[in-house]
C-alpha positions in Angstrom: 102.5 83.8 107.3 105.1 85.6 105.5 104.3 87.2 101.9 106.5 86.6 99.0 106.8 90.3 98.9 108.5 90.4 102.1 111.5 88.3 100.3 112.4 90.3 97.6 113.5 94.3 97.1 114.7 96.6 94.7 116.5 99.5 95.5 115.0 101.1 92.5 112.2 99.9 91.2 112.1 99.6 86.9 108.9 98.4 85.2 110.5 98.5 82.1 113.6 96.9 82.9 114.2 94.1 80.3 116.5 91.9 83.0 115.6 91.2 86.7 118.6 90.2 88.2 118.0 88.3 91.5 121.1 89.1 94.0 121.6 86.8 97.6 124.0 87.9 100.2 126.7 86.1 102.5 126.3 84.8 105.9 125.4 87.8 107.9 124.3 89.6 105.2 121.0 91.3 103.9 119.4 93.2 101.2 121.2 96.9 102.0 124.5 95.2 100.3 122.9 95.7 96.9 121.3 99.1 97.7 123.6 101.2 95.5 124.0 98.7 92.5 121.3 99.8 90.2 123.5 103.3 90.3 126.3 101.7 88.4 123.9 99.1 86.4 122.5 100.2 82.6 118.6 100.8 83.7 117.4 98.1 81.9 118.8 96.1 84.8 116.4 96.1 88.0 118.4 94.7 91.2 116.1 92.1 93.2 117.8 91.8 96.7 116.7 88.5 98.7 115.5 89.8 102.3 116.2 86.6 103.9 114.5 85.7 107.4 116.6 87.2 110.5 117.6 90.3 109.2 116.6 94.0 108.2 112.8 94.2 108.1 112.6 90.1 109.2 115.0 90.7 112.3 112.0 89.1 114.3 111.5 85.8 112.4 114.0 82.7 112.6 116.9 82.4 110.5 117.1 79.2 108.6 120.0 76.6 109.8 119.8 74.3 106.7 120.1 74.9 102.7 117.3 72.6 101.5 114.7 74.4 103.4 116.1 77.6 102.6 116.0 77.3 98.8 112.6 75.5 99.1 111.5 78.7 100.9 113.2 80.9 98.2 111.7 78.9 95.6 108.4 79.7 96.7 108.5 83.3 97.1 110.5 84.1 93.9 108.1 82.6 91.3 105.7 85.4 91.4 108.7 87.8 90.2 109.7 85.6 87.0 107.5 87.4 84.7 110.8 88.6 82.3 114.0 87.2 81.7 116.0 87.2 85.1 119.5 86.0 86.0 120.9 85.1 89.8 123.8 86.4 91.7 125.3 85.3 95.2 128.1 86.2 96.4 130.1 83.5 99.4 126.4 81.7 101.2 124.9 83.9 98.3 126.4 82.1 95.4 125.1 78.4 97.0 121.5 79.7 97.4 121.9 81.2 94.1 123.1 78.0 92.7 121.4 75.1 94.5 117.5 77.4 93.5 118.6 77.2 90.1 118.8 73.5 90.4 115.7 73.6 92.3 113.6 75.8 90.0 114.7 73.0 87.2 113.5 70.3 88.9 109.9 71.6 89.3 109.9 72.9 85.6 109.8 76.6 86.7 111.8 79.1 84.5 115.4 79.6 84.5 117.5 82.0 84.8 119.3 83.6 81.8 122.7 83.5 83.7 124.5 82.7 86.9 126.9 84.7 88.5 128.9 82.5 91.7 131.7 85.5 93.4 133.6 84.2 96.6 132.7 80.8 96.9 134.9 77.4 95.8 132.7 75.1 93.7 130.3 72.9 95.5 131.7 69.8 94.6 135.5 70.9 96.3 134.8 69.9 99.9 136.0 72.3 103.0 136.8 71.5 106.5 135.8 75.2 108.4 138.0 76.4 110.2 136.1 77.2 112.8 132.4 75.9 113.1 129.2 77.8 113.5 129.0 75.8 117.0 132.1 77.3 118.3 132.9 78.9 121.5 131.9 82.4 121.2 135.7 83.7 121.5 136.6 81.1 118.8 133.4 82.3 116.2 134.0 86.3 116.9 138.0 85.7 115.9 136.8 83.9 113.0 134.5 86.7 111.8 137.3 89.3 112.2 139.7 87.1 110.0 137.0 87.2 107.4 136.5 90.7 107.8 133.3 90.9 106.1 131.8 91.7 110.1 132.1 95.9 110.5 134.8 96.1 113.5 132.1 98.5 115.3 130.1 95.4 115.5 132.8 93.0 116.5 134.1 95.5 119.5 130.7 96.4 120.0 129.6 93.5 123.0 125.7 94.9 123.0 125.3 94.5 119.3 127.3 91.0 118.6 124.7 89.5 121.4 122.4 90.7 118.8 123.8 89.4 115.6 125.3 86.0 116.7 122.6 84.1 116.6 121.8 85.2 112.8 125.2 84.7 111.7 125.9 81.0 113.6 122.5 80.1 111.8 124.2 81.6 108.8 127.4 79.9 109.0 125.2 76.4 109.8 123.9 76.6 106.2 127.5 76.9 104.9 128.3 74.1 107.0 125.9 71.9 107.1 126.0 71.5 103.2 126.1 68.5 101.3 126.7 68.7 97.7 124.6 66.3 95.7 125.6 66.1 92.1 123.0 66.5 89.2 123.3 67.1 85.7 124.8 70.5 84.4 122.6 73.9 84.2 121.8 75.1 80.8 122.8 78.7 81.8 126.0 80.4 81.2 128.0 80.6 84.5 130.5 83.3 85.5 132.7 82.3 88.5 134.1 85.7 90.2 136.5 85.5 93.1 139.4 88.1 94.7 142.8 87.5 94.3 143.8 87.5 98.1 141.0 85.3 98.9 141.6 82.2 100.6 138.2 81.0 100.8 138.1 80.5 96.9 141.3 80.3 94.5 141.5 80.4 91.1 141.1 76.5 91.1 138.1 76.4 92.8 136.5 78.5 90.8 137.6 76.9 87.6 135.8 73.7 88.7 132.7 75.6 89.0 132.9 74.5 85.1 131.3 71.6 85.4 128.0 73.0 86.3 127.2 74.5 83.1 126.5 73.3 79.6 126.5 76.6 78.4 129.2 79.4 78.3 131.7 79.5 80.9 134.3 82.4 82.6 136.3 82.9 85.4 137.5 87.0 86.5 139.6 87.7 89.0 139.8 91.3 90.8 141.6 92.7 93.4 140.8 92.1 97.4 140.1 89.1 99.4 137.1 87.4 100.4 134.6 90.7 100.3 136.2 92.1 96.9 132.6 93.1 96.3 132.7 95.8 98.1 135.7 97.3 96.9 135.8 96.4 93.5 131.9 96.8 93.3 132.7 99.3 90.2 134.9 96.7 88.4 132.6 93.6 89.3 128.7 95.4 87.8 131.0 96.3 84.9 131.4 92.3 84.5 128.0 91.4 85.5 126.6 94.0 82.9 129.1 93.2 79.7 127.6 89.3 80.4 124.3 90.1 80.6 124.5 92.7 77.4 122.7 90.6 74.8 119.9 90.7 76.9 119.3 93.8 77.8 120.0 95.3 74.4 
């Protein structure tokens, strides 16, 4: 059996941090994406980075292929950490799991989180046809990853290790597609919607219409760079994260 402890990291670890803020990564992705955010973050932010199962130090369990489960999973395992004010990010897959626990952590009367920050993902409401799905012919599902480029081109051109990762990300890209939005009353949270200006996967638009999902405050930034922006505007976007979460950390 797996230990909530196993499901959650921080980079640097803050006891007297006044905000936990709970980050979830894309398809593919695991908890070393967030390893150098607390650098650029005031200290009385302590990054949480979701470990998810098939990946880093859970390589050897199974990845999940479905949302529901996923979140009910998360759900679980986060409650023990929500002993101070907390707020979620999640960026692409991220920003779902970030959104649909909030949603869940409602419904069972846990606590909330003090904000939500969605980045490179279209509102969940806006339905989307993939391009290419996570059952694909391998050839098909690798020239989809390189269009995305959020897949290292060592590891694309690198036949050993894709063998290795492919499983993880199809189960990955299952949970994106395998979705089904339900709708539910609006979260009491503020919501800041954060996408990249060359990115297809989520215009302007789509991320207005995240909206909706709040009855609380509500913002959209834009910054330069496509779908993985948060890697090279990672300066630019904890500056946003940490001007919304100010009164809360002051």
């Amino acid at each position: 059996m797996t230990s909530n402890a196993s499901w959650f990291s921080s980079p640097q670890p803050n006891s007297r941090a006044r905000l936990r803020l709970f980050c979830f990564p894309y398809a593919g992705g695991g908890a070393v994406i967030y390893r150098a955010w607390p650098e650029l973050l005031p200290s009385e932010i302590e990054i949480s980075a979701a470990q998810l199962p098939g990946r880093g130090n859970r390589i050897r369990e199974a990845p999940y292929t479905a949302l529901s489960p996923l979140v009910q999973a998360t759900s679980e395992a986060i409650l023990p950490h929500l002993d101070r004010p907390f707020a979620f990010f999640g960026h692409s897959m991220g920003a779902m799991i970030a959104f649909e626990l909030a949603r869940h952590l409602r419904a069972s009367g846990s606590p909330q989180p003090v904000h939500l920050f969605v980045s490179g993902r279209r509102a969940p409401q806006i339905p989307r046809a993939p391009r290419v799905r996570f059952d694909a012919p391998e050839p098909e599902f690798v020239a989809e990853l390189r269009d995305l480029e959020g897949t290292p081109p060592e590891v694309l051109d690198h036949p050993e290790l894709m063998q290795l990762m492919l499983p993880l990300l199809r189960a990955d890209f299952s949970v994106v597609h395998t979705y089904a939005y339900a709708p539910a009353p609006p979260l009491d949270c503020p919501i800041t919607a954060i996408g990249g200006l060359q990115d297809e996967e989520a215009n302007r638009a789509q991320l207005e219409a995240w909206r909706e999902h709040t009855n609380a405050a509500f913002k959209v930034r834009m910054l330069q760079g496509g779908h993985f922006f948060l890697h090279h505007e990672r300066a630019l976007l904890l500056r946003v994260i940490a001007q919304e979460l100010r009164e809360h950390i002051s």
